[in-house]
N, C-alpha and C positions, 0 to 999 in steps of 0.2 A: 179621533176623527177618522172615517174611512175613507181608504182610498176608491178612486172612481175606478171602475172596469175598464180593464185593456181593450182597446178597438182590438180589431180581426190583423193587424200588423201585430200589433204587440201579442197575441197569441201566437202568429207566426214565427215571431225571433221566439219567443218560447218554446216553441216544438224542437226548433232548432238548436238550441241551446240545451234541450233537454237529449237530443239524438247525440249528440255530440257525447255526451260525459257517459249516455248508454253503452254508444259504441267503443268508448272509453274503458267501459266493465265498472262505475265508479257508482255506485250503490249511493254512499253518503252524501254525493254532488246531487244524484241525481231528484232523491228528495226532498233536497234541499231548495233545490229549483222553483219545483211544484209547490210547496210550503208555504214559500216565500211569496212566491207570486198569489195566492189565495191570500196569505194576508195582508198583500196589499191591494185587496178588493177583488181576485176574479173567481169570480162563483165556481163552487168545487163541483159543478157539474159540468162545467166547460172546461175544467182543468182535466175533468176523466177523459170529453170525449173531443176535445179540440185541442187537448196538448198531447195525453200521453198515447188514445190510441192513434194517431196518424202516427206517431212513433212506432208503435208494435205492428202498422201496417209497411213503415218501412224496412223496419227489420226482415217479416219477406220477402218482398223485394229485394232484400239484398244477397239475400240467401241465396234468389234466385238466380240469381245473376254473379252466383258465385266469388262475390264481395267480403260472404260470413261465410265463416266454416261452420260447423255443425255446432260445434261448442260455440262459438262467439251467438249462434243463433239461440244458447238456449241460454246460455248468461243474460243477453239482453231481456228476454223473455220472463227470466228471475226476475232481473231488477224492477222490470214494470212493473211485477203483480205485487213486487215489497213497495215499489210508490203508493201503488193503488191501496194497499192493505194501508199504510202511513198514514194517506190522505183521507181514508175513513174514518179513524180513530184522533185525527187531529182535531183539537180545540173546543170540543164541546161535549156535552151531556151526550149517553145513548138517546137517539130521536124518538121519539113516542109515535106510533103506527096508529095509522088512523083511515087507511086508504084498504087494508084488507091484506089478506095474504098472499103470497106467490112464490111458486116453488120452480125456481133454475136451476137445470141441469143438463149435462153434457148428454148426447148420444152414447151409445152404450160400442166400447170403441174409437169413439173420438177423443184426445188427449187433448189439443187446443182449446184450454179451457179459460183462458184471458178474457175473450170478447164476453163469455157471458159472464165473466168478472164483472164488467165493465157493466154491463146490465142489469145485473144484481144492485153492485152499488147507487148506479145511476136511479134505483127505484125505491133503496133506502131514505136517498134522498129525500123522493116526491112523498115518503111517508109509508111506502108499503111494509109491510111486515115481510121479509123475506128469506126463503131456506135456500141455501146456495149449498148445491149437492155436489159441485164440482165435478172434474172428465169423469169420464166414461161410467156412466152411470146401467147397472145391470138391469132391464126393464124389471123380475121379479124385484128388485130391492126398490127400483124407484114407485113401485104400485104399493107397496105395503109401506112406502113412506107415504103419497096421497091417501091410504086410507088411514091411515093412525094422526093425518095432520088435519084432511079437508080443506086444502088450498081453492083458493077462490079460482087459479087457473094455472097451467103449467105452461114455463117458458123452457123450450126446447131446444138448444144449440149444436151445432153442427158444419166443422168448414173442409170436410171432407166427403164428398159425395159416395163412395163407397159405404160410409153408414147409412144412407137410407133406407134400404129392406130395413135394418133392424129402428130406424126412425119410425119407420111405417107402423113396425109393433107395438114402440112407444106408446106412439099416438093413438091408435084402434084402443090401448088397452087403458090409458088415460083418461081416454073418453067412456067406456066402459065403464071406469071410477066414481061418475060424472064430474070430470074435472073438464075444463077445455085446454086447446093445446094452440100454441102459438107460437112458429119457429123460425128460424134467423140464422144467419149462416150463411159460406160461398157454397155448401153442398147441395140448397132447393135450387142451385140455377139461376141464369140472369132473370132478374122480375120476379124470382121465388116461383118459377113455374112449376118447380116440383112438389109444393106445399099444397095445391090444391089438389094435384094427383095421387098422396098419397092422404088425402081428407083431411089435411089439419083445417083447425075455425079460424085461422088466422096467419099471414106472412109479416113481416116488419124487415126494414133491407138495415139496420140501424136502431142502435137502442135509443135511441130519442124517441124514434118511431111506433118503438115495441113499447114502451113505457106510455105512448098516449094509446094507441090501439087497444092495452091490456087496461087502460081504464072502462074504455067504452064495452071491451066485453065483458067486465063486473059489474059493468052498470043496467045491466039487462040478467033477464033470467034465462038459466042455460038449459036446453033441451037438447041432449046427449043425441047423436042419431044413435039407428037402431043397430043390434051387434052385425058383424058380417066380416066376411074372410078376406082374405087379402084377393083373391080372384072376384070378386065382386067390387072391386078397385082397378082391379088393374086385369083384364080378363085376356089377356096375351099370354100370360101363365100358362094356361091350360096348353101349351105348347109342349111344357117340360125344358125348352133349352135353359132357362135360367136356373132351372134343379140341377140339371144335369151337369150343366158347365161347370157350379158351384162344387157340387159330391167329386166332381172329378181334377178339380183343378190342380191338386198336386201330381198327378198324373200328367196332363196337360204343360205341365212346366216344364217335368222330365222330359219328355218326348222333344220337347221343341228346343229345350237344351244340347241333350243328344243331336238334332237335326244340325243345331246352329255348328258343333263342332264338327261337325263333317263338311257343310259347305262353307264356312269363314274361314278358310285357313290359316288366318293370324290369331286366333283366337287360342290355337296351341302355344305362341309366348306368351298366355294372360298370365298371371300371379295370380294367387290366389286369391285375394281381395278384389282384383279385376271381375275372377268366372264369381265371387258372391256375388257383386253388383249385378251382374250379368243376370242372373237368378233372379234376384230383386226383381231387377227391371222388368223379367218375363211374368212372375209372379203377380208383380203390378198390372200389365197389360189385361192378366185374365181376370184382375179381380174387376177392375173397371168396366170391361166388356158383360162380364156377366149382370156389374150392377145396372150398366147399357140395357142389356138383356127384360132386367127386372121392370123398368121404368119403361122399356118400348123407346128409345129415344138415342139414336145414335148421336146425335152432336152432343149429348154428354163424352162419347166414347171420342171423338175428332177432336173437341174441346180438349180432351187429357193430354193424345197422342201431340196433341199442337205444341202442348205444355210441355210435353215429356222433349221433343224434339228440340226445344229450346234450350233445355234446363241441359241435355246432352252435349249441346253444340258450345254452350257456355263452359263446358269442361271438357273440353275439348277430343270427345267423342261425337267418332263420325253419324249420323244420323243415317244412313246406309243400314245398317246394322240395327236399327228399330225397326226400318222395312223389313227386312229378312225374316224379324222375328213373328211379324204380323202377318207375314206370305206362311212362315210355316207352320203358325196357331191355324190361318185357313184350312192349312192344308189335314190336321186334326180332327176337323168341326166339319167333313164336307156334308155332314146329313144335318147338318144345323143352318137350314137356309138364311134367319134372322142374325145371324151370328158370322156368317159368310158374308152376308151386305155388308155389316156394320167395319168388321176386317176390312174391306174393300173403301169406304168411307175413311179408314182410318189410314190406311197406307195413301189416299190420296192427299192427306193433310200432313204427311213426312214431306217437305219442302225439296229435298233431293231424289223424291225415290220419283217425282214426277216424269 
C-alpha cells in the first residue's frame, strides 16, 4: 500500500532535515533521507525541487554570509548532485522517452552546474529524452553535439552573469542549428530581462517552469530567425568600450593595483593571500563592468558592487577599499564615457563610500 504525499510542512521538515546532515558532510544520511521519503509516497519530482534544491540554494546563502567556507560550500554541493544522481536511478526500470529530446547544458564558463541538474532530471521524469552536457560547455562542442543529435530544443543554464556575451553566442549559433534555446539562470537578471536581449525563444525563472514552457515550444513548429551579429542585438557595441575594456583588462587590473598601493597605506601589511584576493576582487570588478558594458545595463554592474560589498563586509573587510578601487578603475577609463557612468553608479551602491 502506498503512502499518501507529504503536505508542504512535511516537505519543510524534510529540507530541513536534509540541510542539516548536508551541512553535516554526511553523504549516506543524506540519501537516505530523500529515498525514504519517496518511498513513502513523495513524488521524486518534489523531492528534486522542494527538498533538495532549496537546500543547494541555502548553501549559498551561507557561503554568503560567510557561515561555509569554500570547502564546506563544495562538499555540500557534492553531496547534492550524489542525492540527485541516487534519486534518478532509484527503484525502477530506465523511463521510456516519449516527449522528445532536449539537450541541457551549462554556459561555456559557468561551473554551477546542479540547477540544470535539477532540470535535466526533473524532465526525465515528464518523459523527455535528455542529453545533460554538464558546466561549461564550449559553444564549438555544444554545436557539433546539436548537429550530430537534433535535439527538439536547447535548455541553457547560467548563474553567473559574466557568461552572457559568451551565452549570447550559444544562443545565435543554436538557433543557427535550428534548434531553439530557452534559458534559466540568476545571470538573465530579475524577470530574465536579459534572455530577451540577448534573443533567446524562451526564459523559465525554475525548472518546473522550464519543463512546461519547453513543452509548448515542441509543440509548435520552429522558425529559426534569420542569422545576424551580435551588434544587431545589441547595437551600443558599436562604441568599442566593451572590446576595449575586455583586450585590456589585465592591464586595467595592474594599473589600479599599483594605484591601490600607493594611496591605502595599510595595504603594505597585506600577506600575501590578502594582495591575491585584492587582485581577485579588482579582476572581478572589471570583468562585471565590462559585461555591464556589453548588455548596456548598469544595475547589473550596482547589483554586483551591492553583492561584492556585502560579501566584504561579512569578512570583515572594510568596504572603503571597494570604493577606492572603483574611484581608481574610473580614473583608467576617462575616455570611456559609458564605463565612467556605470563606475559612478557603482560607487554609489558601496554603502560607506556615500
Amino acid at each position: 500500500m502506498t503512502a499518501s504525499a507529504p503536505d508542504r510542512s512535511d516537505i519543510e521538515v524534510l529540507s530541513a532535515r536534509l540541510w542539516d546532515v548536508v551541512r553535516g558532510g554526511d553523504e549516506y544520511a543524506a540519501v537516505e533521507i530523500v529515498l525514504s521519503a519517496v518511498d513513502a509516497g513523495l513524488d521524486a519530482e518534489s523531492a528534486l525541487l522542494d527538498v533538495i534544491a532549496p537546500v543547494q540554494g541555502k548553501v549559498g546563502v551561507e557561503w554568503a554570509a560567510n557561515r561555509l567556507s569554500v570547502a564546506e560550500e563544495h562538499t555540500a554541493s557534492a553531496i547534492n548532485d550524489h542525492v540527485i544522481a541516487a534519486l534518478a536511478h532509484h527503484g525502477s526500470a530506465p523511463r521510456r522517452s516519449h516527449q522528445g529530446r532536449i539537450t541541457v547544458a551549462c554556459v561555456d564558463g559557468e561551473w554551477h552546474a546542479l540547477p540544470a541538474r535539477l532540470l535535466a532530471e526533473t524532465l526525465r521524469l515528464r518523459g523527455w529524452q535528455v542529453d545533460f552536457l554538464g558546466a561549461q560547455v564550449p559553444v564549438p562542442h555544444l554545436i557539433d553535439h546539436l548537429h550530430r543529435t537534433g535535439p527538439d530544443a536547447l535548455a541553457l543554464s547560467s548563474s553567473i552573469p559574466t557568461r552572457l556575451p559568451a551565452a549570447h553566442h550559444a544562443i545565435s549559433a543554436s538557433q543557427a542549428a535550428g534548434v531553439p534555446v530557452i534559458v534559466g539562470g540568476a545571470a538573465f537578471g530579475p524577470g530574465g530581462r536579459y534572455a530577451d536581449r540577448l534573443g533567446a525563444d524562451a526564459w523559465a525563472p525554475d525548472a518546473r517552469a522550464a519543463a512546461d514552457r519547453l513543452a509548448e515550444i515542441v509543440a509548435r513548429p520552429y522558425v529559426p530567425p534569420a542569422a545576424h551579429e551580435p551588434l544587431d542585438d545589441l547595437p551600443h557595441l558599436a562604441d568599442q568600450e566593451y572590446t576595449l575594456v575586455t583586450r585590456n583588462a589585465h592591464r586595467l587590473v595592474a594599473a589600479v593595483l599599483a594605484a591601490i598601493e600607493e594611496r591605502f597605506p595599510a595595504m603594505a601589511g597585506y600577506s600575501e593571500r590578502q594582495r591575491r584576493h585584492t587582485a581577485e576582487d579588482i579582476a572581478h570588478i572589471t570583468e562585471f563592468l565590462a559585461t555591464a558594458l556589453y548588455l548596456d545595463d548598469s544595475g547589473l554592474f550596482t547589483r554586483f558592487i551591492a553583492w561584492t560589498a556585502d560579501i566584504l563586509t561579512a569578512r570583515g573587510v572594510p568596504a572603503h577599499s571597494l570604493a577606492l578601487g572603483l574611484d581608481l578603475l574610473a580614473e583608467q577609463l576617462t575616455d570611456f564615457p559609458r564605463a565612467v557612468a556605470m563606475l559612478r553608479d557603482g560607487r554609489a551602491a558601496v554603502p560607506l563610500a556615500r
